[in-house]
C-alpha positions as a Markdown table, in Angstrom:
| # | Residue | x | y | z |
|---|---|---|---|---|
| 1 | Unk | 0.0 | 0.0 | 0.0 |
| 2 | Unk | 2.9 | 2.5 | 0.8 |
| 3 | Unk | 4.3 | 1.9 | -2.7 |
| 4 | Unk | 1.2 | 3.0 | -4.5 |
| 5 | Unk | 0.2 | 5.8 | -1.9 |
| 6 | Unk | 4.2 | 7.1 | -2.5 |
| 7 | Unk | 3.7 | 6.6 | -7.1 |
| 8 | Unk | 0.0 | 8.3 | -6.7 |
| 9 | Unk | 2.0 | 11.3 | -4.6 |
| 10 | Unk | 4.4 | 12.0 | -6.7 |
| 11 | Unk | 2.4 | 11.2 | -10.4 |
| 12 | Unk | 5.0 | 8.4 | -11.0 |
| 13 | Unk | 5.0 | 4.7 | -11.8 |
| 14 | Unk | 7.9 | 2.6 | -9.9 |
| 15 | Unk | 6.4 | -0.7 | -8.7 |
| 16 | Unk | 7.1 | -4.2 | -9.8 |
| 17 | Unk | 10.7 | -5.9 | -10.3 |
| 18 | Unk | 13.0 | -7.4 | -13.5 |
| 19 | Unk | 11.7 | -10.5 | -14.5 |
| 20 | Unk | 14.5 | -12.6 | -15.9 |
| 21 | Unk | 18.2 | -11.5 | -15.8 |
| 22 | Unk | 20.8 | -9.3 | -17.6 |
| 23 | Unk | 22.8 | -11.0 | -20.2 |
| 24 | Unk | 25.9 | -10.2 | -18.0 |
| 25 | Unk | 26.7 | -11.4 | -14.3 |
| 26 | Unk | 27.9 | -8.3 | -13.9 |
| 27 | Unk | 24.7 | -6.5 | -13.7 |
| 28 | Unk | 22.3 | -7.9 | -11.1 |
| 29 | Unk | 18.5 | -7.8 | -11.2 |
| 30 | Unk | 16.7 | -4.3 | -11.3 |
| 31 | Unk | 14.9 | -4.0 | -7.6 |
| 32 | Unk | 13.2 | -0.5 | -6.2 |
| 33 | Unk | 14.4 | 0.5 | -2.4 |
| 34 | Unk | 11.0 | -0.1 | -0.9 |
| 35 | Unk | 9.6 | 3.3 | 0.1 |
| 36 | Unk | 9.7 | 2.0 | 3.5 |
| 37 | Unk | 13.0 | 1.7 | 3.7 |
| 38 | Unk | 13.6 | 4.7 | 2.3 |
| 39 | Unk | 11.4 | 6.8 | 5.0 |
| 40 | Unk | 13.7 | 5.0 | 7.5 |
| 41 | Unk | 16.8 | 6.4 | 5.6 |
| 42 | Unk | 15.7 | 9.9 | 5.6 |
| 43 | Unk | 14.3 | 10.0 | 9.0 |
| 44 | Unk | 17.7 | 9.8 | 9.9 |
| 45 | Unk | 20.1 | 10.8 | 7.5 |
| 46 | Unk | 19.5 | 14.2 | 5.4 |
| 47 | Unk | 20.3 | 15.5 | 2.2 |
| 48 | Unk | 20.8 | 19.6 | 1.3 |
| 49 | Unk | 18.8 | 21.0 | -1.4 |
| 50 | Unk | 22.3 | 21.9 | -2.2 |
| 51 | Unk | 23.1 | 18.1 | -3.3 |
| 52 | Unk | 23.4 | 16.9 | -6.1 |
| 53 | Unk | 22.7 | 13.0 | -5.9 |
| 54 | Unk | 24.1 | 10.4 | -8.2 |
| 55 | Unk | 21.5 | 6.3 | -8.3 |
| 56 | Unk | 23.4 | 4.1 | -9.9 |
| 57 | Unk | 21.1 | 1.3 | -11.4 |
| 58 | Unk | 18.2 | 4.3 | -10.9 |
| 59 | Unk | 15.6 | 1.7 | -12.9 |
| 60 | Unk | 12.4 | 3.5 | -12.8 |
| 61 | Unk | 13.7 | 6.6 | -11.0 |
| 62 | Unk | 11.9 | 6.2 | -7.5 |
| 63 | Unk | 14.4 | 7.4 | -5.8 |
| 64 | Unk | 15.3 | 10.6 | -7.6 |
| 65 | Unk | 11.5 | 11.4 | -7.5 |
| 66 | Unk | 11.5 | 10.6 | -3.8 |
| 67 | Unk | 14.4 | 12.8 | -2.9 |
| 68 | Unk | 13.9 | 15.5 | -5.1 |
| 69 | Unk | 10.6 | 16.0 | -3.8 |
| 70 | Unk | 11.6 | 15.6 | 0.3 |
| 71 | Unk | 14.7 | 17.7 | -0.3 |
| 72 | Unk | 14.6 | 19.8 | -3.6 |
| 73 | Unk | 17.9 | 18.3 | -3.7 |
| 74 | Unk | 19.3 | 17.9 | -7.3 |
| 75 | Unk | 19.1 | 13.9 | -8.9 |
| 76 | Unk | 20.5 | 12.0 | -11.3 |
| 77 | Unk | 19.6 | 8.9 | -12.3 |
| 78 | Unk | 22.1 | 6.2 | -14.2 |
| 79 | Unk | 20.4 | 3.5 | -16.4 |
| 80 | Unk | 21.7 | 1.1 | -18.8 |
| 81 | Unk | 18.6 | -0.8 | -19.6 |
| 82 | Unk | 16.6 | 1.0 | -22.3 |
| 83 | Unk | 13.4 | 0.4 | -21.1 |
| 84 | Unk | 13.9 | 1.2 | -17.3 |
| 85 | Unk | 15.4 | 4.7 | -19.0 |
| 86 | Unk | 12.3 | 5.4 | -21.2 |
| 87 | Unk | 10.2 | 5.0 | -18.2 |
| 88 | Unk | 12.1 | 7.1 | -16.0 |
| 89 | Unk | 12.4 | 9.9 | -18.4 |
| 90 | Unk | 8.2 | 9.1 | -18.6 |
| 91 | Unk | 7.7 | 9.1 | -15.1 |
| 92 | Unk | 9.9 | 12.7 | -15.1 |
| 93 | Unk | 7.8 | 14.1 | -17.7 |
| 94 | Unk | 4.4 | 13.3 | -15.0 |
| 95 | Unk | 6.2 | 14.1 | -12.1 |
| 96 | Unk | 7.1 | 17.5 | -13.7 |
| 97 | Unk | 3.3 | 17.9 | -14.4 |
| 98 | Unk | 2.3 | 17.8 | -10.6 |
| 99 | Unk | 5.4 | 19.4 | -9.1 |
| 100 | Unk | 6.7 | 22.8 | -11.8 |
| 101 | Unk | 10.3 | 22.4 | -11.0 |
| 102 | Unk | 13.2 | 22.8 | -13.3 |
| 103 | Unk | 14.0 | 20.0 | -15.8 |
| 104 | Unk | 17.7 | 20.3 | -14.6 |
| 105 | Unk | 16.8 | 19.2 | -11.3 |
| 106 | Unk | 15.9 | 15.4 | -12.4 |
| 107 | Unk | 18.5 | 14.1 | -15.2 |
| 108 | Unk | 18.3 | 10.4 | -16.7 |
| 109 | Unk | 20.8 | 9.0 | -18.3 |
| 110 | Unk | 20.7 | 5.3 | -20.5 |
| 111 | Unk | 24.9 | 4.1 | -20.2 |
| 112 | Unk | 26.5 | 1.6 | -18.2 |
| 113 | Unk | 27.5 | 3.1 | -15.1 |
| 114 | Unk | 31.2 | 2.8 | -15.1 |
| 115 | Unk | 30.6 | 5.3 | -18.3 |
| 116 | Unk | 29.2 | 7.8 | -16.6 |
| 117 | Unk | 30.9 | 11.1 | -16.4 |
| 118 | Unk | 31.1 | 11.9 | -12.6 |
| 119 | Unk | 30.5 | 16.0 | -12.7 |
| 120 | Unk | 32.2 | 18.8 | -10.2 |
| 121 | Unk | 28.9 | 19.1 | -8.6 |
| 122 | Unk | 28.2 | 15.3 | -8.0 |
| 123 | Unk | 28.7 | 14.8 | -4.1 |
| 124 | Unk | 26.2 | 11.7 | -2.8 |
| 125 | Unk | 26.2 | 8.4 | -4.8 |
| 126 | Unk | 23.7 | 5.7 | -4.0 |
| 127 | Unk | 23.5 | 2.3 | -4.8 |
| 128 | Unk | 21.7 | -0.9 | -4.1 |
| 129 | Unk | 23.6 | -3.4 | -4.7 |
| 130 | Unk | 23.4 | -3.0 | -9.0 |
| 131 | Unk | 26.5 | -5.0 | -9.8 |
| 132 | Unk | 29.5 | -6.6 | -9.0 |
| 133 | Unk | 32.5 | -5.7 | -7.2 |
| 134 | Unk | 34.5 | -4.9 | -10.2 |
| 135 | Unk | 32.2 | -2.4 | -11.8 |
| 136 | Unk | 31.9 | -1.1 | -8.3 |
| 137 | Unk | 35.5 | -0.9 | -8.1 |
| 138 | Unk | 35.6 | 1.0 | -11.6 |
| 139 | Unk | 32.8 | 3.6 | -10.4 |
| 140 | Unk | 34.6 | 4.3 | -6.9 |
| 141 | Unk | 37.7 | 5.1 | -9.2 |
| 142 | Unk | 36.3 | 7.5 | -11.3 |
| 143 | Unk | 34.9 | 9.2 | -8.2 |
| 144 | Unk | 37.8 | 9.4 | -6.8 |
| 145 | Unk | 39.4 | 10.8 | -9.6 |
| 146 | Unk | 36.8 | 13.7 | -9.9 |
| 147 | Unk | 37.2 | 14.3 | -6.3 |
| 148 | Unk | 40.8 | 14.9 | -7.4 |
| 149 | Unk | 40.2 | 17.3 | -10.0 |
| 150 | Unk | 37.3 | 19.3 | -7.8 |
| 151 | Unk | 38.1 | 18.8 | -4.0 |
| 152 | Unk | 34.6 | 18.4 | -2.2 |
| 153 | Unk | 33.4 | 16.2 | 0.9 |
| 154 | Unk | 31.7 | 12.8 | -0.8 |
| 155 | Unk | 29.2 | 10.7 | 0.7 |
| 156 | Unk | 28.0 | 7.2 | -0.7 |
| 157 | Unk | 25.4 | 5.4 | 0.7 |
| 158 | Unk | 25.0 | 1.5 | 0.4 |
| 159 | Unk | 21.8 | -0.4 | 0.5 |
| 160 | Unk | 21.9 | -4.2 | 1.2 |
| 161 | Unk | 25.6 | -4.2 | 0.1 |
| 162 | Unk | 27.3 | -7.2 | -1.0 |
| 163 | Unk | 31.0 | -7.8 | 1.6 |
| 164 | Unk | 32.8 | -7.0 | -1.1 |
| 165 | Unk | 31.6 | -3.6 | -1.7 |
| 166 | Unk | 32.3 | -3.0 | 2.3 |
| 167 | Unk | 35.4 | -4.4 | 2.5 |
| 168 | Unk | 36.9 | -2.7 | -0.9 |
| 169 | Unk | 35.9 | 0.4 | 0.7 |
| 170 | Unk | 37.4 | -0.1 | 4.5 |
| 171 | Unk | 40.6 | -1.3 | 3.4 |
| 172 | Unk | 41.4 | 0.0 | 0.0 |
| 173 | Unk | 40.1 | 3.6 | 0.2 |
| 174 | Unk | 40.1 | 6.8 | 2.3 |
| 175 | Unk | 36.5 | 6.2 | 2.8 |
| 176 | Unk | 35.4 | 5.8 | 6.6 |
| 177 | Unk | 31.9 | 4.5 | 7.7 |
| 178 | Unk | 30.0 | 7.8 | 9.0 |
| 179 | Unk | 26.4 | 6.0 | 9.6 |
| 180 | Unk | 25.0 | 2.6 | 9.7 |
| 181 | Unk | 21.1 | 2.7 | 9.3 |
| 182 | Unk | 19.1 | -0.7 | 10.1 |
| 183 | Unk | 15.8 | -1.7 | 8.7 |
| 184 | Unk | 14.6 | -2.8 | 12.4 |
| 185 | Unk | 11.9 | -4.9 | 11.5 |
| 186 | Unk | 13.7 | -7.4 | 8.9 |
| 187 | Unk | 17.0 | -6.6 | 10.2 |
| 188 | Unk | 17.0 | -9.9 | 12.4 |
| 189 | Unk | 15.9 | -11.9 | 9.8 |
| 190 | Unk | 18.7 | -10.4 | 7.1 |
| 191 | Unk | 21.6 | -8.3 | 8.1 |
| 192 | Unk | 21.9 | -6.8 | 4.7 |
| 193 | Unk | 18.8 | -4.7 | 5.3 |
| 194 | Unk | 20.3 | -1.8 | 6.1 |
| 195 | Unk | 22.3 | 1.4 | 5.4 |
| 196 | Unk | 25.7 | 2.2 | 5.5 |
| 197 | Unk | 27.0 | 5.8 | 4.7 |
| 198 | Unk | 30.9 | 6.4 | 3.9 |
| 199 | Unk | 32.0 | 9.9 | 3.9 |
| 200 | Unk | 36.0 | 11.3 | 2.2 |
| 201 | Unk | 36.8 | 14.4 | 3.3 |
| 202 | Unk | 38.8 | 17.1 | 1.2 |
């Protein structure tokens, strides 16, 4: 019920799943953040309207509506399947109907994620668990290198992250664990629902 009552809200269309798999192992199944979870996120952690926020494997764009909407913040979603994309950028054209913000604020974009361009103003990444640990690796690295070129304070959030993704951050990158965010109610059941936020500082 929360799902629809969150897509009727915001004039968007983000339930259901992948059916099937992507030709690569690489790329794991497409999978929204349940509303829920993300209420319990941003109860606790906040974002600046000042942001500008980076959802690798976006899919359907739930959470750039969701966030842009709670936080006027500034979203960008990364896509490589062409379908997921076309809805996105369909969901952004009804969102925009309901709520008259600037285009720029909500940008799509249909390329495999280690292809995307990290810009100056890119300074909170999310995923959820959208590939393996080499792509991950590869994405991390071109951060990195960005940060290099335009010193700023990053943040990444992880939800329901694989081991590797933890322990390629902990012990191979100036990353450090700022906030660990459980999903109370299933947490028992499956430690991987929850949040963890890694912060670099410049």
């Amino acid at each position: 019920m929360i799902d629809k009552y969150y897509d009727d809200l915001l004039n968007i269309k983000t339930e259901g799943e992948q059916k099937g798999f992507n030709a690569s192992f690489h790329y794991h199944r497409y999978e929204a953040t349940p509303y829920s979870a993300l209420e319990q996120l941003f109860q606790q952690y906040l974002i600046s309207c000042d942001d500008r926020v980076v959802d690798f494997g976006c899919g359907k764009g739930r959470l750039n509506f969701y966030l842009n909407n709670k936080f006027d913040a500034t979203v960008v979603g990364i896509e490589m399947n062409e379908k997921y994309y076309s809805e996105a950028v369909e969901n952004k054209e009804n969102y925009l109907k309901k709520k008259r913000i600037s285009e720029d604020k909500i940008l799509f974009y249909c390329c495999l994620a280690e292809d995307y361009s990290i810009a100056p103003s890119d300074n909170r990444f999310y995923f959820f668990n959208p590939f393996s640990i080499q792509i991950f690796r590869s994405i991390i690295n071109n951060i990195l290198i960005s940060v290099e070129q335009s010193k700023r304070e990053i943040e990444i959030i992880l939800y329901y992250s694989s081991d590797d993704y933890i322990y390629f951050l902990e012990n191979q990158t100036a990353f450090e664990l700022k906030q660990e965010i459980i999903l109370p109610d299933i947490y028992k059941q499956n430690p991987y629902e929850r949040f963890l936020i890694y912060r670099l500082d410049y």
